[in-house]
C-alpha positions as CSV (number, residue, x, y, z in Angstrom):
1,X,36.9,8.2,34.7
2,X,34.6,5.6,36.5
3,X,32.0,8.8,37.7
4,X,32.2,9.6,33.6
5,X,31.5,6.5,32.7
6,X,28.2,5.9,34.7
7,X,26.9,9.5,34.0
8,X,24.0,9.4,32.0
9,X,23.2,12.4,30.0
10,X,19.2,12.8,31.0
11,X,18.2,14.1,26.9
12,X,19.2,10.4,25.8
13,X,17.3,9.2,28.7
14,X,14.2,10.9,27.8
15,X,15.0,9.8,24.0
16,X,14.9,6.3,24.7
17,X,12.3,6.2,27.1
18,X,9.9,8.5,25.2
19,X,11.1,5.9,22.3
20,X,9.9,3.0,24.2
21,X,7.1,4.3,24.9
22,X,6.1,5.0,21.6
23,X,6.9,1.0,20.2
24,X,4.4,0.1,23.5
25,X,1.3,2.5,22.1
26,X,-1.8,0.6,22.0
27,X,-1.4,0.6,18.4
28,X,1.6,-0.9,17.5
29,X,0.8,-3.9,20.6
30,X,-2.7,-4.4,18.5
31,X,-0.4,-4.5,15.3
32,X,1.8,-7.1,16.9
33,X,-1.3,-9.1,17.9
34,X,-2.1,-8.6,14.8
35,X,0.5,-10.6,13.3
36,X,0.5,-13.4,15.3
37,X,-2.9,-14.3,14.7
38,X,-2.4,-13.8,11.1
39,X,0.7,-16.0,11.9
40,X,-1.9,-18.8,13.4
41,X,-4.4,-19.0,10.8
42,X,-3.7,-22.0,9.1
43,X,-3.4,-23.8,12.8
44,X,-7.3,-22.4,13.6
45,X,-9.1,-24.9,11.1
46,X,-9.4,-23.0,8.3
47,X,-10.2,-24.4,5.1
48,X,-7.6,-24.5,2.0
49,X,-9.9,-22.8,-0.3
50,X,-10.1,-19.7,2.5
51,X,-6.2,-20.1,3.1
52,X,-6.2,-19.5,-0.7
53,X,-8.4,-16.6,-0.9
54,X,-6.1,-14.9,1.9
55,X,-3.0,-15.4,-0.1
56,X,-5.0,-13.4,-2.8
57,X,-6.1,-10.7,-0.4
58,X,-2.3,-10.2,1.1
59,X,-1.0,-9.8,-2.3
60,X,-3.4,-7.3,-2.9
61,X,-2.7,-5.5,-0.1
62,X,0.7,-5.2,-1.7
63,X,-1.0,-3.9,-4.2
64,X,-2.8,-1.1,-2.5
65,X,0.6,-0.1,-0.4
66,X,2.8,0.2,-3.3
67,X,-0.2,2.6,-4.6
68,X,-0.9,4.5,-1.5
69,X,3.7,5.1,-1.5
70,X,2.8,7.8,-4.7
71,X,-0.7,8.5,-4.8
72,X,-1.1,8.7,-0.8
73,X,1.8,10.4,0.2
74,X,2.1,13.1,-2.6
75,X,-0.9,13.7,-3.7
76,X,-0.6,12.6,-7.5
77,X,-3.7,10.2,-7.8
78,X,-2.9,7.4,-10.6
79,X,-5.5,5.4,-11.7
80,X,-3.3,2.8,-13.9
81,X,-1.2,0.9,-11.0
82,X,-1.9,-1.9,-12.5
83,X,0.4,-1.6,-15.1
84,X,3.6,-1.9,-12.5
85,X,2.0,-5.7,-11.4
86,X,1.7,-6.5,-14.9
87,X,5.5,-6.2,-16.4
88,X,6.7,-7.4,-12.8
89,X,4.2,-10.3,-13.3
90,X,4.4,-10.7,-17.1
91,X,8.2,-10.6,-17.0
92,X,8.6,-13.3,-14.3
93,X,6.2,-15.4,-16.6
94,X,8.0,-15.0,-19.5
95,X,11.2,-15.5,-18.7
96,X,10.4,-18.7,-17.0
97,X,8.3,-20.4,-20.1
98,X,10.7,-19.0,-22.7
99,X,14.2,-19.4,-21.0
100,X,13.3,-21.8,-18.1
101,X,15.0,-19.2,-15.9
102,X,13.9,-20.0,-12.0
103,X,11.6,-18.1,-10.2
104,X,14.4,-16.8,-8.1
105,X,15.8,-15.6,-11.3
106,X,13.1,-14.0,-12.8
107,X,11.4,-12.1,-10.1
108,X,14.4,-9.7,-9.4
109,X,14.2,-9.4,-13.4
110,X,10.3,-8.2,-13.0
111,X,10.9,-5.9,-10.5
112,X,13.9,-4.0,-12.5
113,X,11.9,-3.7,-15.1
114,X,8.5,-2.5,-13.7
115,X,11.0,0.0,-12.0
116,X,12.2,1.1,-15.1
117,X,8.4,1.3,-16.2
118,X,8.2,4.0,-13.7
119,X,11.6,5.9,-14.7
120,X,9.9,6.1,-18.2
121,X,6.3,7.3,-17.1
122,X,7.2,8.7,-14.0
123,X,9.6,11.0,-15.2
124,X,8.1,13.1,-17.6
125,X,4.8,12.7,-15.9
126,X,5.3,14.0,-12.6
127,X,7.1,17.4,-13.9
128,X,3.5,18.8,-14.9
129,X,0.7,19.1,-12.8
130,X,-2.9,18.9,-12.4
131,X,-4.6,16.3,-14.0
132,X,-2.4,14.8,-16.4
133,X,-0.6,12.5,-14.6
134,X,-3.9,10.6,-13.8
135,X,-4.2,10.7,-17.8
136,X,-1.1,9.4,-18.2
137,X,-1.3,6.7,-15.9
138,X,-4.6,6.1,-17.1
139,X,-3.8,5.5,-20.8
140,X,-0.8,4.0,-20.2
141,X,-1.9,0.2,-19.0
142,X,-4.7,0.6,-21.8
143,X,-2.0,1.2,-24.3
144,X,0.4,-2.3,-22.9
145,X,-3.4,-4.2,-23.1
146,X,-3.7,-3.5,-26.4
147,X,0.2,-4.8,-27.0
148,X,-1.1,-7.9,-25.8
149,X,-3.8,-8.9,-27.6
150,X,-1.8,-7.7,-30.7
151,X,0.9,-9.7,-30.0
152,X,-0.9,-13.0,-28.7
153,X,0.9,-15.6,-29.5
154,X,3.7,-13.9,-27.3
155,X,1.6,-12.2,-24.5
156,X,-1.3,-14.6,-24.7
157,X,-3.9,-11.7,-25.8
158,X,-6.9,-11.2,-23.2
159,X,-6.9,-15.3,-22.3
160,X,-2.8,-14.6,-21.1
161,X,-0.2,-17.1,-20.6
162,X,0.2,-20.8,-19.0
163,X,0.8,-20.6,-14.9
164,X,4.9,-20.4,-15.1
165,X,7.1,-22.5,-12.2
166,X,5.5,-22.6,-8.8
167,X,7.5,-21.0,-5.4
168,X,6.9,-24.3,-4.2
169,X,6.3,-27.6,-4.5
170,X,5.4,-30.3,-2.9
171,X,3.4,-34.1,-3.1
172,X,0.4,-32.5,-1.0
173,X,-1.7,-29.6,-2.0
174,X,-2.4,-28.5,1.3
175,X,1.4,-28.4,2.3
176,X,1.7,-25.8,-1.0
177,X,-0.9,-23.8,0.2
178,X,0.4,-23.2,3.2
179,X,4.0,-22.6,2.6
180,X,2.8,-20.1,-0.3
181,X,0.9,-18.3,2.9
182,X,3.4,-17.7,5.0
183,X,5.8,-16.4,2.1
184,X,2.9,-14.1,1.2
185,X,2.5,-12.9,5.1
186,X,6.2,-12.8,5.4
187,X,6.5,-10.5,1.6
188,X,3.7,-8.5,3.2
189,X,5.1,-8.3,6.7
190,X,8.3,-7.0,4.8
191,X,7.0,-4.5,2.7
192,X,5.1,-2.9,5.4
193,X,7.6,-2.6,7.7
194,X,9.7,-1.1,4.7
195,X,7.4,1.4,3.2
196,X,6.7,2.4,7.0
197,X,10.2,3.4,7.3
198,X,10.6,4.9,4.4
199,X,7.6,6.9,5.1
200,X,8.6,8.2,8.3
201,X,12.3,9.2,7.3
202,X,13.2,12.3,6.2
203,X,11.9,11.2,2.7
204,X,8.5,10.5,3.6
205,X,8.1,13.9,5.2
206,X,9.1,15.8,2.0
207,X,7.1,13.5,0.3
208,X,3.9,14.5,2.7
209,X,5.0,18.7,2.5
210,X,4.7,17.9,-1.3
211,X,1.2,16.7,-0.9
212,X,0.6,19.8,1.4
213,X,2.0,22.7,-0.6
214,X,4.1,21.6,-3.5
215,X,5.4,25.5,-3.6
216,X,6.7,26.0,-0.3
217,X,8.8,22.7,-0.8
218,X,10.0,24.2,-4.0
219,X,10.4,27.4,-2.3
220,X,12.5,26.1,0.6
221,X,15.4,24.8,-2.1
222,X,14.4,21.2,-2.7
223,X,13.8,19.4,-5.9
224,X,10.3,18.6,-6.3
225,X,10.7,16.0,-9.3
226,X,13.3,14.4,-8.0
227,X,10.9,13.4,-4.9
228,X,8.2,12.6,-7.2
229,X,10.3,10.2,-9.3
230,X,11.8,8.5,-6.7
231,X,8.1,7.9,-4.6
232,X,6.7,6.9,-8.4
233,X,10.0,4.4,-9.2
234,X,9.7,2.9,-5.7
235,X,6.2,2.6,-5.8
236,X,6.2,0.7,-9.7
237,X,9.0,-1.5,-7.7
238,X,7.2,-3.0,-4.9
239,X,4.1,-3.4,-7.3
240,X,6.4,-5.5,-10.1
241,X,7.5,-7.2,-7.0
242,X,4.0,-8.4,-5.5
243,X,3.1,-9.2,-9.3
244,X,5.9,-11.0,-10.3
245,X,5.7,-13.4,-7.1
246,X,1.7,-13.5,-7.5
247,X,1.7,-15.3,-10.8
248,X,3.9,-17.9,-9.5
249,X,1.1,-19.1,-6.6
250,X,-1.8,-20.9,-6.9
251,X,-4.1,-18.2,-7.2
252,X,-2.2,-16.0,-9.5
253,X,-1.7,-16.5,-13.0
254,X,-0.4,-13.8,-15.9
255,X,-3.8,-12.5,-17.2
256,X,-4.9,-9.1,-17.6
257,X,-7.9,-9.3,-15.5
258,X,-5.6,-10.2,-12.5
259,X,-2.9,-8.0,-13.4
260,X,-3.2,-5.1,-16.1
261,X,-7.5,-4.6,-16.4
262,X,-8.3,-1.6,-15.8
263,X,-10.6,-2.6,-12.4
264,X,-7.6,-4.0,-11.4
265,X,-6.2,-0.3,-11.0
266,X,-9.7,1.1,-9.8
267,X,-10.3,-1.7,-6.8
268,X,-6.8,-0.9,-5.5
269,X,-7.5,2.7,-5.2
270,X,-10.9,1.9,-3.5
271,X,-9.2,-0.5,-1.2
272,X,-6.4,2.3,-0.4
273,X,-9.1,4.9,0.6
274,X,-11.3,2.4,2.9
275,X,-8.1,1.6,4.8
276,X,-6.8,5.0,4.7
277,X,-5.0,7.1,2.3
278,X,-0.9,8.1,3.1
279,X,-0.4,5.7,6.0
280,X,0.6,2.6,4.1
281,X,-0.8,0.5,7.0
282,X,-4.5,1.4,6.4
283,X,-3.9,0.9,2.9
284,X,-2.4,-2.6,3.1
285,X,-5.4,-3.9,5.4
286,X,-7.7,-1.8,3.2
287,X,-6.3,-4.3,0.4
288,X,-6.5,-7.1,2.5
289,X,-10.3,-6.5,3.7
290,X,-11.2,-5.8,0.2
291,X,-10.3,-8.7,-1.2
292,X,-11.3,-11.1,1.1
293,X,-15.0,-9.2,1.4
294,X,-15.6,-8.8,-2.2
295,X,-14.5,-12.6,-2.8
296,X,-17.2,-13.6,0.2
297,X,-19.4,-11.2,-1.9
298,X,-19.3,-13.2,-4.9
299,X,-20.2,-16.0,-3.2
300,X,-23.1,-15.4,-2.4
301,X,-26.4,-16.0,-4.3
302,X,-28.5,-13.4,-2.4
303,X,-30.8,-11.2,-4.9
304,X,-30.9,-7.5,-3.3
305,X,-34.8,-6.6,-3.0
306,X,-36.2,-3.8,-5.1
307,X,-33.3,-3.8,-7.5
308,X,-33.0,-7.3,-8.4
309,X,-30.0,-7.6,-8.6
310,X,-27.8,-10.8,-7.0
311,X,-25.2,-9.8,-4.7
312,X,-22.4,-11.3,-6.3
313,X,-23.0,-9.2,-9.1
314,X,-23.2,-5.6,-7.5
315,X,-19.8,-6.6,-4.8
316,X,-18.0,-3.7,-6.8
317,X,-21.0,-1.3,-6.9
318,X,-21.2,-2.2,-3.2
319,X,-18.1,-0.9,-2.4
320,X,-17.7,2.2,-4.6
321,X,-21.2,3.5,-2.6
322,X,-19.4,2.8,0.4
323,X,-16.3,4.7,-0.2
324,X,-18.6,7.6,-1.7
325,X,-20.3,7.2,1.7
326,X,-16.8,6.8,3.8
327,X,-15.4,10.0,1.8
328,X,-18.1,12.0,3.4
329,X,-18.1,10.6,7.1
330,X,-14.7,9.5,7.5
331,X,-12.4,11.4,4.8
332,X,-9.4,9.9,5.9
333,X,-10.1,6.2,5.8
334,X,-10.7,3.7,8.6
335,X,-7.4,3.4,9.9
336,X,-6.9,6.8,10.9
337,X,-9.9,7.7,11.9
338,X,-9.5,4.4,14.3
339,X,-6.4,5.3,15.4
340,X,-7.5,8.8,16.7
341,X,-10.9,7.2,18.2
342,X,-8.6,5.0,20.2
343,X,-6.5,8.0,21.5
344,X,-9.3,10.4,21.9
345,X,-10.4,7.4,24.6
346,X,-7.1,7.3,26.3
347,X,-6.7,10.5,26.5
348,X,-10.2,11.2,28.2
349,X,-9.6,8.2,30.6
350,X,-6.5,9.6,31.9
351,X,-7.3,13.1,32.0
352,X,-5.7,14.3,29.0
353,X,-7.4,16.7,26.7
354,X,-7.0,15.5,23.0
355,X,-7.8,17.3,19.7
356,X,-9.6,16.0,17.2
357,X,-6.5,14.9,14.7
358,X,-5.4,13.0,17.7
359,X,-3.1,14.7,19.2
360,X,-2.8,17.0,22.2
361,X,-5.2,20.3,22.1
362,X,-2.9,23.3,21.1
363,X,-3.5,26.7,22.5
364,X,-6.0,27.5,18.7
365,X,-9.5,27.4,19.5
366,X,-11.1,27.6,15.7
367,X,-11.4,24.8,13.1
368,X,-9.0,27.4,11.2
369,X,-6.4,28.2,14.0
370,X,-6.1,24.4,14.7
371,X,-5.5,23.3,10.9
372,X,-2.8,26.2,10.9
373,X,-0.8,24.9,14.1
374,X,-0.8,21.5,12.6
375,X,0.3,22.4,9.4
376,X,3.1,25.1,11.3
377,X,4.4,22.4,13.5
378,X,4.4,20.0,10.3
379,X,6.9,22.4,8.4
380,X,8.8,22.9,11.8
381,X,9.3,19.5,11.8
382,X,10.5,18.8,7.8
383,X,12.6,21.8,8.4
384,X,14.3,20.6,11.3
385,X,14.5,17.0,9.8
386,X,16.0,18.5,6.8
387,X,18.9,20.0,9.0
388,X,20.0,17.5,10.5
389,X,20.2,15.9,7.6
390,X,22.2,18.4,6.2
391,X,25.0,18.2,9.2
């Protein structure tokens, strides 16, 4: 019994170290310093009004993950997000002025709602294909705009409605400012880490073989919709969420050109691709970057030569052309293309030969060959996932 019990079965040795090894990549010790300096920001001197403009770029990023959940990982493209932050936000708001319902109240209320916004356009939407679902998502917020400014004195029309109950409160401004940071790190910390999980489960890996081939899912005996409804209703979720907690900080309020105009939907779906479509990470600091640069844009009183044209006023023009240049160089965002950079370097300083996607070379020697391995070894893998899931 006491030789059983200190007999350790070598596969679980190589699991956990293999796992450990993988938590200390480069990456994820660059995403820890990450944090922490994120975590010492308002200790470094900076001002309120660029601790302000940082809660605005975090939520944001929110934004751009709960996008980059449906439109990253399977493929369906929807260009009316913003619809999602606006019941979560609108909801919260309401409920507040009208009832006087806490914010702790009425922020779970915005997010059931905004995930029963997806339920109703998510599932009738995402059983057809090709473009409509980007038609549908595309009317759709128009259609809830046009609710509002018919019903202003309810909705508040294209003006929108008085700031509702604040997270927090306290005698100094600065004191506010900085506890609404950290709750918005801390909301952002914990959607990240969630969304990353999901994404790397069992779910996220159907969700990816969707976006691959959507037939040879269907083919292998799973239910296609039922994916697509559940990455769409968990997508609208963690955008009512980030909405309905935005409009109760300082530099959120209910209107639809924070929350339901349609650039609202079109600068998170820029934001998604800089960063990096279908890895949630990329697309969270693609939100965050985006934000913070295009508010530094706007700031500035530069006039662009030739054109004549200030800078403040061409920040979104700015960063269309650079995604339309980025889609060209770097298809796959900055994040990835990063990541792989960085391994391509350790692998050539330790003698390693690595592929271009990052990974170990593979006995194919075309473009072709290698894009066929990857994607054989991907359905290995969701088959294999699936089974065990199955036991």
């Amino acid at each position: 019994m006491a030789d059983e019990s200190l007999t350790t079965d070598p596969a679980e040795t190589d699991t956990d170290r293999s796992f450990v090894g993988s938590m200390l990549a480069p990456r994820y010790l660059l995403g820890v310093l990450g944090v922490v300096a994120f975590a010492a920001v308002p200790f470094v001197g900076i001002s309120t009004t660029q601790l302000l403009v940082l809660i605005g770029a975090l939520y944001f990023g929110m934004f751009a993950m709960s996008w980059d959940v449906v439109s990253g990982y399977t493929g369906e493209i929807s260009f009316g997000h913003a619809l999602f932050f606006a019941v979560g936000g609108y909801t919260s708001t309401l409920l507040n002025l009208e009832l006087g319902l806490s914010p702790s109240l009425t922020i779970p209320a915005g997010v059931a709602l905004a995930a029963l916004a997806g339920v109703l356009i998510g599932v009738p939407a995402l059983r057809i294909r090709g473009p409509y679902l980007s038609l549908i998502t595309l009317v759709a917020p128009l259609i809830l705009l046009q609710v509002f400014i018919i019903y202003g004195d309810v909705f508040g029309g294209e003006l929108g409605l008085s700031s509702p109950a604040a997270l927090v409160t306290a005698d100094e401004f600065d004191l506010v400012v900085t506890a609404n940071y950290y709750i918005a790190l801390g909301l952002f910390l914990t959607i990240l880490l969630f969304l990353f999980a999901v994404t790397r489960s069992n779910i996220g890996s159907v969700l990816t073989a969707i976006r691959e081939d959507e037939d040879a899912v269907a083919a292998a005996g799973l239910n296609v919709a039922k994916f697509k409804v559940f990455a769409f209703v968990l997508s609208a979720a963690i955008g009512g969420l980030a909405g309905a907690m935005f409009v109760h900080t300082p530099v959120g309020s209910p209107r639809p050109s924070q929350l339901l105009a349609l650039i609202v939907s079109i600068e998170v779906l820029i934001a998604a691709i800089l960063g990096g479509m279908g890895t949630i990470v990329g697309a969270g600091l693609g939100g965050v970057f985006f934000y913070f640069a295009n508010d530094l844009l706007n700031q500035q009183e530069f006039t662009i030569p030739l054109v004549n044209v200030g800078l403040n006023e061409a920040s979104l023009l700015i960063f269309a052309l650079l995604t339309m240049v980025l889609i060209y160089v770097l298809p796959k965002g900055v994040f990835p293309s990063a990541i792989r950079a960085g391994r391509r370097l350790l692998g050539r300083a330790r003698g390693n030969p690595v592929a271009t996607d990052g990974g170990h070379e593979s006995d194919a020697t075309t473009p072709i060959e290698q894009t066929a391995d990857r994607y054989r070894r991907a359905l290995e893998e969701l088959e294999e996932r699936i089974g065990d899931g199955e036991k």
